[in-house]
N, C-alpha and C positions, 0 to 999 in steps of 0.2 A: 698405708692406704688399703690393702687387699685386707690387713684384719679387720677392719672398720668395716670395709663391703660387706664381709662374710657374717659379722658380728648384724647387721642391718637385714639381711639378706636372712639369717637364721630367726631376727626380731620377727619378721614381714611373715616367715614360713609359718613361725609359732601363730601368728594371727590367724596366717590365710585360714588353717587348719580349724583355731579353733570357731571364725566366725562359718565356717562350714559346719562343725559340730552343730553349732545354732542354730542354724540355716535346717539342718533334717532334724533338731530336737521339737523347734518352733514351727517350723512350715505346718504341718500336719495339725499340730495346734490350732494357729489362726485357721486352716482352710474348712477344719472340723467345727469349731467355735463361730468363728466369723464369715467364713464365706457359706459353708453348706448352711449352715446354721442348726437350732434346737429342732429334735426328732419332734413331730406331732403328740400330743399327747396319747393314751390307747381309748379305743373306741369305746365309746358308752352310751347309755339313754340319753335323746334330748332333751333339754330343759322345756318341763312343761309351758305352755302358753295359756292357759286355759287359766280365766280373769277370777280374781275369788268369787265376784260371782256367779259366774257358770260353775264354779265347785261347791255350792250351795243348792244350785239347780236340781231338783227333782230328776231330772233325765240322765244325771249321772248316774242313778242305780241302775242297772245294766239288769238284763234277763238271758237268759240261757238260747230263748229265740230269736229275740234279735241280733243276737252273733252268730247264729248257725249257718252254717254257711263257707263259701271260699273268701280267704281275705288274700289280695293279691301283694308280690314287691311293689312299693311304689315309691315314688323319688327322691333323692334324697338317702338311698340307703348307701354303703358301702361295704367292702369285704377288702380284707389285705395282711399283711404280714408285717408281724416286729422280731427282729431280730438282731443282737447284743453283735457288734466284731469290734475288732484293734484294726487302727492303723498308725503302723510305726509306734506300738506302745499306746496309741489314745485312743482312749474306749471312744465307743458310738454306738448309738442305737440304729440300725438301716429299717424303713417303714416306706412300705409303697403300698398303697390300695387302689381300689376301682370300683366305681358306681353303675357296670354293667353287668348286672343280676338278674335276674327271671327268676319266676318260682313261686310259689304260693302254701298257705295251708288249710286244714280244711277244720273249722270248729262244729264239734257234736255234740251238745248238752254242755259239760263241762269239761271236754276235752279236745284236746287238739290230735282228731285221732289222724289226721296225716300230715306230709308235710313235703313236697322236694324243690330244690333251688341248681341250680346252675351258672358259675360264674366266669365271666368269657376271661381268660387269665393270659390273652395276648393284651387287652389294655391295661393289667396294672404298672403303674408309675409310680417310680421315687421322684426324690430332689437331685437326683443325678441319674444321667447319661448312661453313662456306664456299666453304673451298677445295674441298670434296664434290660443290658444288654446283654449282660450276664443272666441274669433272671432269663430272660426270653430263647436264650441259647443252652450253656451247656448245665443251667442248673433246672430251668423247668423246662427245657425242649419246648417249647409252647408250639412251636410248627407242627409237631408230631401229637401234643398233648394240649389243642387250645384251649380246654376246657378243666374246668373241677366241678363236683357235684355235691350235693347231700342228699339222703331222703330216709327220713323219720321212721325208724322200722318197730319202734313202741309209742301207743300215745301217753300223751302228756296229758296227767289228768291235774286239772285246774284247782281241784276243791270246791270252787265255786266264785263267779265272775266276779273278779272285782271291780271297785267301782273307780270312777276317772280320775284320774291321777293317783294311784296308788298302786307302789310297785313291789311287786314279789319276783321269789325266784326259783325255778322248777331245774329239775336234771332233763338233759332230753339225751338219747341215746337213737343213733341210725349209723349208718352208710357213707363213709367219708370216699370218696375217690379223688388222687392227686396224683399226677406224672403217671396216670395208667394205673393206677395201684387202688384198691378199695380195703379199706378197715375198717372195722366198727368202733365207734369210738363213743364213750361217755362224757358227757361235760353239762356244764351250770350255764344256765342264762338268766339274766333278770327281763322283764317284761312289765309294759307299762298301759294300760289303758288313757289316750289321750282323745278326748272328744270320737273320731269317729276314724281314728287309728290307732294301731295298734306296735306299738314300740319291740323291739327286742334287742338285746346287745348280749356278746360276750366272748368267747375262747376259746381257744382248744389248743393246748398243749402236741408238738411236731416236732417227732425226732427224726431228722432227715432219713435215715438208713431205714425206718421202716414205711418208706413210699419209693424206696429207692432212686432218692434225692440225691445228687452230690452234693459235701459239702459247699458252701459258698467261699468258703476262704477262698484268695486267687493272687498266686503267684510273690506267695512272700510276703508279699505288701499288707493285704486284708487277710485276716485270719476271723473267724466266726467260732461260735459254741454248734456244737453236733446240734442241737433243737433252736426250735424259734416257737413261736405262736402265730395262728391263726385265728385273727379276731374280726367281728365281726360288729353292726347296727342297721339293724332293719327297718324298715316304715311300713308296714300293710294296713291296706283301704281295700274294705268290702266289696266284692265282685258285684 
């Protein structure tokens, strides 16, 4: 009788163990798959609205005067971060943005000779709690640092305006400031004349240690890549 136990009792252990193997192979699976769910896609131009006929319209040729001027953020934009971690082994993309922006640019002829934004970086949100919390504490101190900024320290010169709904894409180059820290930083945007806004989307390349960021990884569990991206989709309407 006692071999039969031990023999039953070693069956049951071999189980316990391996439906616990299961249990941390699969848990992190489903909660990444199924519960958090698919990362947002990355941010880009919105799909034009503008009916084929208004793209036939006369008033889409644009002139170098009637843009001159401030064109403000207006609704609808957003700013935020993607960035690649593990957990327990299973990739994920973490993506939290915020639609609380300010800032504007200022078009001259055919250039956009200024430009600065500010974005309040105690409201960006993910799909998780947690990771929020992290963000707001010891990875972006947002108590200390509620803010990020930009401001355009070369213009962008246009070529020449194009017309509505047609999208090109410029280098623009300024003033990055994040976690207290200011760089100059390079990058591509595309931009889109839509009726009587003015689109822009795109990125910037962020390697934590030079904003002196911590990494996000935390505590074994979530591990990340040393950089993420900061990406970005605009909307300005003329002052």
């Amino acid at each position: 009788m006692a071999a039969t136990f031990m023999r039953h009792w070693k069956r049951w252990l071999a189980l316990g163990i391996g439906g616990l193997a299961l249990l941390l192979l699969a848990g992190p699976y489903v909660y990444i798959h199924f519960v958090e769910g698919t990362a947002p896609p990355p941010l880009v131009l919105a799909t034009p609205s503008a009916t084929p006929a208004a793209a036939s319209s006369p008033a889409t040729t644009l002139s170098a005067s009637a843009d001159a001027g401030t064109w403000n953020v207006a609704t609808g934009s957003l700013v935020g971060y993607r960035v690649k971690e593990v957990l327990f082994e299973q990739s994920n993309v973490a993506v939290g943005r915020t639609g609380e922006i300010t800032g504007s640019i200022t078009v001259d002829g055919t250039k956009v000779a200024a430009g600065s934004f500010t974005v309040d970086m105690t409201t960006v949100t993910s799909d998780e709690s947690r990771r929020d919390g992290q963000f707001n504490g010891r990875i972006m101190e947002t108590g200390t640092f509620p803010t990020a900024t930009f401001k355009l320290t070369q213009p962008i010169d246009l070529g020449s305006i194009p017309a509505v709904g047609v999208q090109k894409t410029f280098q623009a180059t300024g003033d990055l400031t994040l976690h207290g820290v200011t760089k100059t930083v390079t990058f591509q945007l595309t931009a889109r004349h839509a009726a009587s806004t003015i689109q822009v989307a795109g990125s910037i390349p962020i390697t934590f240690a030079d904003w002196n960021i911590g990494n996000p990884s935390f505590g074994g569990v979530v591990t990340t890549e040393e950089h993420g991206v900061l990406e970005f989709a605009l909307n300005f309407t003329q002052a």
